[in-house]
The first five atom37 places (N, CA, C, CB, O) and aatype in JSON, in Angstrom:
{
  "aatype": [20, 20, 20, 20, 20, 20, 20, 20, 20, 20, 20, 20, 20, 20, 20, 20, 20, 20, 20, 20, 20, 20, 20, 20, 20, 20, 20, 20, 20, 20, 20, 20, 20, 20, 20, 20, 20, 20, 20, 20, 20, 20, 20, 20, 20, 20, 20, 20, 20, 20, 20, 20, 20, 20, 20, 20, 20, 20, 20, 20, 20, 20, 20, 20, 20, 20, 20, 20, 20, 20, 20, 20, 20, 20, 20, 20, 20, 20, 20, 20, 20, 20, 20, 20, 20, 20, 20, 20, 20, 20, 20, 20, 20, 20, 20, 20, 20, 20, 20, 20, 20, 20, 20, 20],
  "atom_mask": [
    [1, 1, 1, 1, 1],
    [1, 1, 1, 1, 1],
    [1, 1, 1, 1, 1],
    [1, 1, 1, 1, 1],
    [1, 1, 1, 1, 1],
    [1, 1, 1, 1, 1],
    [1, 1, 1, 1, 1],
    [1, 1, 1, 1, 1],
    [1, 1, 1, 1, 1],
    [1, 1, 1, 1, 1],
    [1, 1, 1, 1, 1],
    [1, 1, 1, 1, 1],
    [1, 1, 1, 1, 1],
    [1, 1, 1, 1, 1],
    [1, 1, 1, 1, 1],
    [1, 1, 1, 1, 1],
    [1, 1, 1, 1, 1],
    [1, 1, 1, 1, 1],
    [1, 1, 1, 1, 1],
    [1, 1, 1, 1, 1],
    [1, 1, 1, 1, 1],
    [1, 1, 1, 1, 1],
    [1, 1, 1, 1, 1],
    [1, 1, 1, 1, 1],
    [1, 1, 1, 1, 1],
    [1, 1, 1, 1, 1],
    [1, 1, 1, 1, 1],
    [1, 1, 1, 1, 1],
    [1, 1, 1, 1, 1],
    [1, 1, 1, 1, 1],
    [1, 1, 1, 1, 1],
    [1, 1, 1, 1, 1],
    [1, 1, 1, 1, 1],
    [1, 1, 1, 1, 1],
    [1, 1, 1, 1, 1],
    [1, 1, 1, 1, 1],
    [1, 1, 1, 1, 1],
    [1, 1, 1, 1, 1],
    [1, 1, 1, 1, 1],
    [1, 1, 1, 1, 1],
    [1, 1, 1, 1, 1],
    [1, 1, 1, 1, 1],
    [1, 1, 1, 1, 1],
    [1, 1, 1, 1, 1],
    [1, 1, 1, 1, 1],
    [1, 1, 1, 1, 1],
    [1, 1, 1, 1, 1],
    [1, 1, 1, 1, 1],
    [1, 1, 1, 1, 1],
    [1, 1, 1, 1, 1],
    [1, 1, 1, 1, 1],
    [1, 1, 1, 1, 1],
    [1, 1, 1, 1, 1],
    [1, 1, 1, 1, 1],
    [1, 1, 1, 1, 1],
    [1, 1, 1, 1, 1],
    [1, 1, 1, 1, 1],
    [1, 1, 1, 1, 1],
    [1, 1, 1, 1, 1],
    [1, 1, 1, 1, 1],
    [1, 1, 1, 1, 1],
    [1, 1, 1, 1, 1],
    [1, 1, 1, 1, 1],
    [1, 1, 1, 1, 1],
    [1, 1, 1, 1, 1],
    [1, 1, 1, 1, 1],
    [1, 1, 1, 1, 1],
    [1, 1, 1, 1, 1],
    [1, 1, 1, 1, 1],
    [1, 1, 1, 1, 1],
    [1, 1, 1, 1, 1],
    [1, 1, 1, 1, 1],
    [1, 1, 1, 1, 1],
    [1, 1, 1, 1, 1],
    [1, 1, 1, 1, 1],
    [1, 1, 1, 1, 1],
    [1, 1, 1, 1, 1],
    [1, 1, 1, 1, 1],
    [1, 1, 1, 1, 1],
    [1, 1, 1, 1, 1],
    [1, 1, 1, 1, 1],
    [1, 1, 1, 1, 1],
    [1, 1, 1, 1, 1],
    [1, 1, 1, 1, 1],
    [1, 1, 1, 1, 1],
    [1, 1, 1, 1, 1],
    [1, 1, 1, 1, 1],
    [1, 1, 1, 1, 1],
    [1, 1, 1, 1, 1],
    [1, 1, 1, 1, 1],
    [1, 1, 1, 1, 1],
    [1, 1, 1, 1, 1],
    [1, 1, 1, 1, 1],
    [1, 1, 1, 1, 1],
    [1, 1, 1, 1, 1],
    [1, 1, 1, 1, 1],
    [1, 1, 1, 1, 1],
    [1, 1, 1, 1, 1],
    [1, 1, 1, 1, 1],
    [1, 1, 1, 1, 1],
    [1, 1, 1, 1, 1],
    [1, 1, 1, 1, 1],
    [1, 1, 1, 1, 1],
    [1, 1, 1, 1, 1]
  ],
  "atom_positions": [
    [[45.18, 32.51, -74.08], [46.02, 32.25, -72.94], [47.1, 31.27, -73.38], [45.18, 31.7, -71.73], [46.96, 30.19, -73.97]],
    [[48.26, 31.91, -72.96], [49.53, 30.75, -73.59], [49.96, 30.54, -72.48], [50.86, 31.2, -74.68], [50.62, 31.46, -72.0]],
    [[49.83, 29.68, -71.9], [50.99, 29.45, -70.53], [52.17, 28.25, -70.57], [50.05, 29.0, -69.08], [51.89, 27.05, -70.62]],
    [[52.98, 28.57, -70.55], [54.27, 27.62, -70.24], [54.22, 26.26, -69.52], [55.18, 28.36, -69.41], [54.26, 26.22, -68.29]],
    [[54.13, 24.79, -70.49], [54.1, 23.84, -69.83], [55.42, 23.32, -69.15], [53.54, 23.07, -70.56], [56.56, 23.78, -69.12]],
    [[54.81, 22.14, -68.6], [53.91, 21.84, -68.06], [53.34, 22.66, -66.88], [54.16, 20.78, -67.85], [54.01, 23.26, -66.04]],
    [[51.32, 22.53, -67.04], [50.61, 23.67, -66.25], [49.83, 22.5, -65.25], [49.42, 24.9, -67.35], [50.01, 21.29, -65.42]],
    [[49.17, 22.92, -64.44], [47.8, 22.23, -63.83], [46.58, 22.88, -64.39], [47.69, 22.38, -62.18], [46.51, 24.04, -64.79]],
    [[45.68, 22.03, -64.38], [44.03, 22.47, -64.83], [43.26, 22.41, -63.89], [43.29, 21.64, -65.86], [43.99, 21.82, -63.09]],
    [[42.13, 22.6, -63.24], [41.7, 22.13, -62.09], [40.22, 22.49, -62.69], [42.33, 22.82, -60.62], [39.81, 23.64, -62.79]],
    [[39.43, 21.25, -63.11], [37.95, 21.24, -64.41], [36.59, 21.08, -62.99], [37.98, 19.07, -66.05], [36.3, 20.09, -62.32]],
    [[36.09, 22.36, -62.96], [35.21, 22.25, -61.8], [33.73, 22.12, -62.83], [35.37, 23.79, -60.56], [33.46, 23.14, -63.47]],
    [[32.87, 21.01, -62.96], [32.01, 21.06, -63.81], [30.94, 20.46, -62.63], [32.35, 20.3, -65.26], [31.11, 19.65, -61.72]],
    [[29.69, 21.29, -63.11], [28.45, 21.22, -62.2], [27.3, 21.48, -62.87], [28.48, 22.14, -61.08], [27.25, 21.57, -64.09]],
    [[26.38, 21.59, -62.14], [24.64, 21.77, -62.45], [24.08, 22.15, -61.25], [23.76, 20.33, -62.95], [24.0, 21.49, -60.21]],
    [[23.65, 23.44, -61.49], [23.43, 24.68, -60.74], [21.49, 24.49, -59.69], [23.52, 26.22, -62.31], [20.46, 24.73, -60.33]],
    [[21.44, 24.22, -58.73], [20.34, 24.51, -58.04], [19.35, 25.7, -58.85], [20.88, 24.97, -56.62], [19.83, 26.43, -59.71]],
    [[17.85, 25.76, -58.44], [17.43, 27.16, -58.48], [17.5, 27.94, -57.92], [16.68, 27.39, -58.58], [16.93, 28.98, -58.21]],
    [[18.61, 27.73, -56.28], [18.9, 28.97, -55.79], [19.64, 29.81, -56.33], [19.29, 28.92, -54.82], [20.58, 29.17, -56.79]],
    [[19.8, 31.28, -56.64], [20.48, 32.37, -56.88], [21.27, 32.97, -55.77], [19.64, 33.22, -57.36], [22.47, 33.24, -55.79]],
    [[20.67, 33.09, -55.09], [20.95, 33.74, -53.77], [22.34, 34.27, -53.48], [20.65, 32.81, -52.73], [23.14, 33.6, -52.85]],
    [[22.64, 35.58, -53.99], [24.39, 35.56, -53.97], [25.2, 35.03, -54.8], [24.93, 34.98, -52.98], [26.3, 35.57, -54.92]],
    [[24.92, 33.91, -55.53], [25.78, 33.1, -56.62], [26.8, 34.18, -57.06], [24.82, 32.49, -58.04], [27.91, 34.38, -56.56]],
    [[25.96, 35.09, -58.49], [27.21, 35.86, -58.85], [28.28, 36.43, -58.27], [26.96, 36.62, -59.29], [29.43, 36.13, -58.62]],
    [[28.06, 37.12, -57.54], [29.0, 37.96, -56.46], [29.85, 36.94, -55.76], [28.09, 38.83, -55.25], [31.06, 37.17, -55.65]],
    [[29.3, 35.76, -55.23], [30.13, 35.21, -54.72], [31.04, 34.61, -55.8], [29.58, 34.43, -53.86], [32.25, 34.58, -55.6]],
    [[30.61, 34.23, -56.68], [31.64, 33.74, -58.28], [32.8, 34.65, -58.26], [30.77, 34.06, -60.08], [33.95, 34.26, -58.05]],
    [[32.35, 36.23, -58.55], [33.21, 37.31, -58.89], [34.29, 37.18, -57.92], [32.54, 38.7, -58.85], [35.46, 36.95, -58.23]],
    [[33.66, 37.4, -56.25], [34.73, 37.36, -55.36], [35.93, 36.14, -55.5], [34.06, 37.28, -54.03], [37.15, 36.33, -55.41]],
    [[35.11, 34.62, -55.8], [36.82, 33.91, -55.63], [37.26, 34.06, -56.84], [37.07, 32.17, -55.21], [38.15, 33.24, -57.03]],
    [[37.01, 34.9, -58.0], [37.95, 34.98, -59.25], [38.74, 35.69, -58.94], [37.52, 35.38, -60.47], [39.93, 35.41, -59.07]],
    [[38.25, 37.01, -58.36], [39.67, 37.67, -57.86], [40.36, 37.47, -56.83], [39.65, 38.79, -57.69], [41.49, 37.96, -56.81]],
    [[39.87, 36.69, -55.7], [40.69, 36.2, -54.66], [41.67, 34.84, -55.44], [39.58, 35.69, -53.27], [42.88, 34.98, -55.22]],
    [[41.46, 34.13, -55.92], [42.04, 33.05, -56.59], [43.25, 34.01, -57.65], [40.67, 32.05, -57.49], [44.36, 33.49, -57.74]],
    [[43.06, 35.14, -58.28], [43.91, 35.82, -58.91], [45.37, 35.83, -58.43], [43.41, 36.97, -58.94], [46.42, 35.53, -59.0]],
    [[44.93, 36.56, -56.49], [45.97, 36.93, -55.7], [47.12, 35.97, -55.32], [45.42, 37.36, -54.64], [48.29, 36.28, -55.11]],
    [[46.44, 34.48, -55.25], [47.27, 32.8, -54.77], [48.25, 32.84, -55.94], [46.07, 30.98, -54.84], [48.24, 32.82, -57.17]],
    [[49.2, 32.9, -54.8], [51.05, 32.06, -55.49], [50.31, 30.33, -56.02], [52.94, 31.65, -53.35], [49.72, 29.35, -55.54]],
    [[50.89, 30.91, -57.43], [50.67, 30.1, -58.53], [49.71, 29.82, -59.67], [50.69, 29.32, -58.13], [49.7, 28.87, -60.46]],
    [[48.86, 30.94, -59.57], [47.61, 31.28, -60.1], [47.98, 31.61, -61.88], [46.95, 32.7, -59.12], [48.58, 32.66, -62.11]],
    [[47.74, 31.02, -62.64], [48.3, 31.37, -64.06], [46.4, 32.0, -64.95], [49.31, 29.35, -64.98], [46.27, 32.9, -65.78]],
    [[45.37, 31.19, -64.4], [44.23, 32.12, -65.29], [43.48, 30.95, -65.26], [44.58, 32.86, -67.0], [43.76, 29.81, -64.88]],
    [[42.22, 31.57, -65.85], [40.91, 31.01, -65.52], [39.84, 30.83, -66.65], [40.35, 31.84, -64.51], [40.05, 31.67, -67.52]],
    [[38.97, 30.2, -66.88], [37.69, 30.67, -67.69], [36.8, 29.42, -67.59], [38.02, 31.12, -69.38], [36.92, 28.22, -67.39]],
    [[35.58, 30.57, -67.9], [34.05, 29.25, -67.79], [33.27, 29.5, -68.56], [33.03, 29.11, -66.5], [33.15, 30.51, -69.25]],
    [[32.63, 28.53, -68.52], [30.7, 28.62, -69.62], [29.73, 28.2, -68.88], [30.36, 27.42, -71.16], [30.04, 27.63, -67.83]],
    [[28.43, 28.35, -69.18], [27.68, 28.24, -68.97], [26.23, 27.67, -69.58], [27.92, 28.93, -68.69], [25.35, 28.53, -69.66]],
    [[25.82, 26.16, -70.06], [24.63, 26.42, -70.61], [24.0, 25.15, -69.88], [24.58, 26.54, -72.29], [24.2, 23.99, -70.23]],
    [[23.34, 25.48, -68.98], [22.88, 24.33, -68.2], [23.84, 23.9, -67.48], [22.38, 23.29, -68.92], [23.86, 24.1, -66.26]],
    [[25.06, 23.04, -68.29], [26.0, 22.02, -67.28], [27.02, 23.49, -67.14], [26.94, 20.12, -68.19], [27.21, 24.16, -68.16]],
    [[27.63, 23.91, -65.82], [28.57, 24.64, -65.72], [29.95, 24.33, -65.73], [28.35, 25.14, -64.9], [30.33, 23.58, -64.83]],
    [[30.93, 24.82, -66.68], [32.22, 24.41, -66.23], [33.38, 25.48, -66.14], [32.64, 23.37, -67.11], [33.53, 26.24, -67.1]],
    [[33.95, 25.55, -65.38], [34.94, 26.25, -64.96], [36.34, 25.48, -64.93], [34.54, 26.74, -63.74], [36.55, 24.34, -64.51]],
    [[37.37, 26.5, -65.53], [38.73, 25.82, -65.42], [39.55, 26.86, -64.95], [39.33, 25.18, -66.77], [39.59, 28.03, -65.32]],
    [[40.35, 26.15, -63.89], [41.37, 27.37, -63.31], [42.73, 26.3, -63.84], [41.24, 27.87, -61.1], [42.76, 25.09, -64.02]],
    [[43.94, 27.52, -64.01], [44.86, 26.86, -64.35], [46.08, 27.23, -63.18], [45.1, 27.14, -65.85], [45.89, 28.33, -62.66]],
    [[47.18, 26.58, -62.73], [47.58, 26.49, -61.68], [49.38, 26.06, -62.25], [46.53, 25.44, -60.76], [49.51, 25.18, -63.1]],
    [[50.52, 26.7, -61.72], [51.53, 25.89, -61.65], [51.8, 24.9, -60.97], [52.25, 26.34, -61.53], [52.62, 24.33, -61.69]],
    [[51.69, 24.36, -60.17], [51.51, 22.94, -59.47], [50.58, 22.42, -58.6], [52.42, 22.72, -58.82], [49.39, 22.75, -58.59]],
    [[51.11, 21.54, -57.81], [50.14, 21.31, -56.85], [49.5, 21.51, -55.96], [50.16, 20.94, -56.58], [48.36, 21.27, -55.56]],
    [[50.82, 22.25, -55.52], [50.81, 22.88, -53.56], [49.81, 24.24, -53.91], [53.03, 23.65, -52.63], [49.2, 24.85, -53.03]],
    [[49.77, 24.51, -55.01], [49.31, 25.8, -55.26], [47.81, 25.82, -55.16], [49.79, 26.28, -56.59], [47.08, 26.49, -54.43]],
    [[47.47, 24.75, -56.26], [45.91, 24.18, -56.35], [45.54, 23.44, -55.0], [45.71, 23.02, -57.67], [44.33, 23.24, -54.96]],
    [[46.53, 22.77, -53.4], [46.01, 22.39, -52.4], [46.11, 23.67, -51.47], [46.6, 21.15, -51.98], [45.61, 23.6, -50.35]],
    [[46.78, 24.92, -51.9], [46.41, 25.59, -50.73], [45.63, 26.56, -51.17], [47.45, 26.08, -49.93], [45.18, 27.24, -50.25]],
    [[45.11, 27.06, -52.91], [43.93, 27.59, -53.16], [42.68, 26.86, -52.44], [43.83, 27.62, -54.57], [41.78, 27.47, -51.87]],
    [[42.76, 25.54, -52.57], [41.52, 24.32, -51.95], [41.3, 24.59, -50.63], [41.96, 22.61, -51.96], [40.14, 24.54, -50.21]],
    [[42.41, 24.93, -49.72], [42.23, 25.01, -48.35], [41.84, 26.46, -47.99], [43.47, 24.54, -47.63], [41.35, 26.64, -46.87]],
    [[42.03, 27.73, -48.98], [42.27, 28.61, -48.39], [40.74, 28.94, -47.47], [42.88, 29.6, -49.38], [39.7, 28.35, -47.74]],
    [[40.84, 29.83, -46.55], [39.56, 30.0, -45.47], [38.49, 30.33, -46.4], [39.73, 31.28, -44.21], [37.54, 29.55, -46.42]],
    [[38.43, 31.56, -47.34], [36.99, 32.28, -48.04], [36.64, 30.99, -49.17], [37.38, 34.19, -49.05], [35.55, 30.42, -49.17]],
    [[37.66, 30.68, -50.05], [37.47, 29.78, -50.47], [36.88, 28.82, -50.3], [38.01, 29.63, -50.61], [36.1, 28.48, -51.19]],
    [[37.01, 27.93, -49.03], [36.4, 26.72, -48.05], [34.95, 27.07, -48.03], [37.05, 26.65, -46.36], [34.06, 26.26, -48.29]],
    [[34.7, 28.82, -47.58], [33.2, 29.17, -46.87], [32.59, 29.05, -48.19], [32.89, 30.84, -45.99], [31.62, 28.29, -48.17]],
    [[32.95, 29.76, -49.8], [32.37, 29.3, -50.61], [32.11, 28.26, -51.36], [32.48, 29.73, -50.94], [31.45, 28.39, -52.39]],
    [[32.59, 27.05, -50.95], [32.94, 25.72, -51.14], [31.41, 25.52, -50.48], [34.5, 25.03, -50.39], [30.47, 25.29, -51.23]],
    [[31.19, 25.62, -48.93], [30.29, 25.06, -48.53], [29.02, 25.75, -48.37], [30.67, 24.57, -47.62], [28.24, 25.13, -47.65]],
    [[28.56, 26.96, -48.86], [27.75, 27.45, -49.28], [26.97, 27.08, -50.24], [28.08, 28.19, -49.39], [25.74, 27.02, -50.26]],
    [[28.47, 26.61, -51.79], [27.87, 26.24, -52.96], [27.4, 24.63, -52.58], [28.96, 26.44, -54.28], [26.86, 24.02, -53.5]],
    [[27.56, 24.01, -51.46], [27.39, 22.87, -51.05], [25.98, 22.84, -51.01], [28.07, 22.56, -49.91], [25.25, 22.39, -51.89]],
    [[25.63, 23.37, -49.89], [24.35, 24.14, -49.67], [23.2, 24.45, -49.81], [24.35, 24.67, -49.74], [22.15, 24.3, -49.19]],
    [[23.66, 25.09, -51.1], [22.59, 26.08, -51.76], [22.47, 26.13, -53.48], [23.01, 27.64, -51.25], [21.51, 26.14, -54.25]],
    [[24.13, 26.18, -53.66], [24.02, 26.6, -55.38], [24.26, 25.28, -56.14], [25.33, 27.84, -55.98], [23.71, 25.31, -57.24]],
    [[24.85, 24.23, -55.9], [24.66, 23.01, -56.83], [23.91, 22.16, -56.49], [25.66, 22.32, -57.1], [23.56, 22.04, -55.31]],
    [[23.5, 21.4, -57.42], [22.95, 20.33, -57.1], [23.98, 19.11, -57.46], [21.63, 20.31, -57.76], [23.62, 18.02, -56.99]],
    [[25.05, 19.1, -58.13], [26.07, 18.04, -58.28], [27.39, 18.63, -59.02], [25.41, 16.79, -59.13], [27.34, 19.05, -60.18]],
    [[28.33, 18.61, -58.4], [29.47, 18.62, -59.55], [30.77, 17.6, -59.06], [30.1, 20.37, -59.78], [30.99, 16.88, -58.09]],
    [[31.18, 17.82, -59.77], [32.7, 17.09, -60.1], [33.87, 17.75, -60.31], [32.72, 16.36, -61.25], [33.76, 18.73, -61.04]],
    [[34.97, 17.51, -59.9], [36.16, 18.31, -59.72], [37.37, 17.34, -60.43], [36.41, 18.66, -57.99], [37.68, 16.19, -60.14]],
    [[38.03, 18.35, -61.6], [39.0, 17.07, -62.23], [40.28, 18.0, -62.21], [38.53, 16.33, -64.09], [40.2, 19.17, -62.6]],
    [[41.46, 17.47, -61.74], [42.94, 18.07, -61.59], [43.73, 17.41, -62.82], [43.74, 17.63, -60.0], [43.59, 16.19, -62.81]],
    [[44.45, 17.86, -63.78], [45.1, 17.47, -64.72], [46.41, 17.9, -65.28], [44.4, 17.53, -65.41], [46.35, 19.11, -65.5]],
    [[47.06, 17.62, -65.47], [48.69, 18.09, -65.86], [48.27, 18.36, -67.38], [50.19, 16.67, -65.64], [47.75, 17.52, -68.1]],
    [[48.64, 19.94, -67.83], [48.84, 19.84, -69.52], [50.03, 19.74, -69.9], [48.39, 20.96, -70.33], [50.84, 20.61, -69.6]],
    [[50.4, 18.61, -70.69], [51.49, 18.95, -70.75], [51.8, 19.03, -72.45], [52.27, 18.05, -69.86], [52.84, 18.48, -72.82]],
    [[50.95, 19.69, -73.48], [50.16, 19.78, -74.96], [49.37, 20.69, -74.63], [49.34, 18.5, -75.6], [48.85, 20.99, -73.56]],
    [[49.32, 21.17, -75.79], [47.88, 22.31, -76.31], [48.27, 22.67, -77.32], [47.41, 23.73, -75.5], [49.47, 22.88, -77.47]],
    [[47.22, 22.89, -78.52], [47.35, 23.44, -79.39], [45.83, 24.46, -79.87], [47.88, 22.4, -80.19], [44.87, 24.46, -79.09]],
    [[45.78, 25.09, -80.88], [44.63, 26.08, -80.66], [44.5, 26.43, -82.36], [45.08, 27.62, -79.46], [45.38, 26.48, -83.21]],
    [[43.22, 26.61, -82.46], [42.61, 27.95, -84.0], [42.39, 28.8, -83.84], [41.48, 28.0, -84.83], [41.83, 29.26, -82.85]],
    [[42.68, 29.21, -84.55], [41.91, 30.62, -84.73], [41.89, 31.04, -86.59], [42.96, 32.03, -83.65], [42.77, 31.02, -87.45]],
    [[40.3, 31.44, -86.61], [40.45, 31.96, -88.27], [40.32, 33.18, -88.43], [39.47, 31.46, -89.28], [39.65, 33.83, -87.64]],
    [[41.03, 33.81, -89.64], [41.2, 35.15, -89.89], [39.92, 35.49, -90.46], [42.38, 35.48, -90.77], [39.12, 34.73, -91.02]],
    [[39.82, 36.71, -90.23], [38.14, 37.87, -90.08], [38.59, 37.81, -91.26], [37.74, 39.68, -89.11], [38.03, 38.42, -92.17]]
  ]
}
């Protein structure tokens, strides 16, 4: 992913309940609803125990009205709920990156 700085990051890192209940599906749904939001530049996560997810964003208004949007909110407080047991939410300006990669 190359995106044109300066970007926003928005570092959603957590630790997952033993509920399942819907998790995936509901994951899938705001990746592609989050796709559709004016200002949406791309996404990616891992998983090994601690979860982290990073969405990347052209500004602000973009990342406060993805935050507000209605489905968004309901899965906000679901994962409140049910699917974490703690996370943390970090917003960051890139305004650098650099990257490896080695040849096969």
């Amino acid at each position: 992913m190359n995106l044109e700085r300066p970007y926003y990051a928005v570092i959603f890192t957590n630790t997952r309940t033993d509920v399942d209940k819907g998790y995936a599906e509901m994951a899938e749904q705001m990746e592609l609803l989050a796709r559709e939001q004016p200002g949406y530049l791309g996404f990616e996560s891992a998983r090994d125990g601690l979860g982290i997810s990073v969405s990347y964003w052209k500004d602000q208004k973009s990342i406060a009205d993805w935050k507000s949007q209605l489905d968004h909110q309901m899965a906000q407080q679901q994962g409140i709920k049910e699917w974490y047991s703690w996370y943390k939410v970090r917003v960051c300006l890139v305004e650098r990156e650099y990257e490896f990669h080695k040849e096969p």
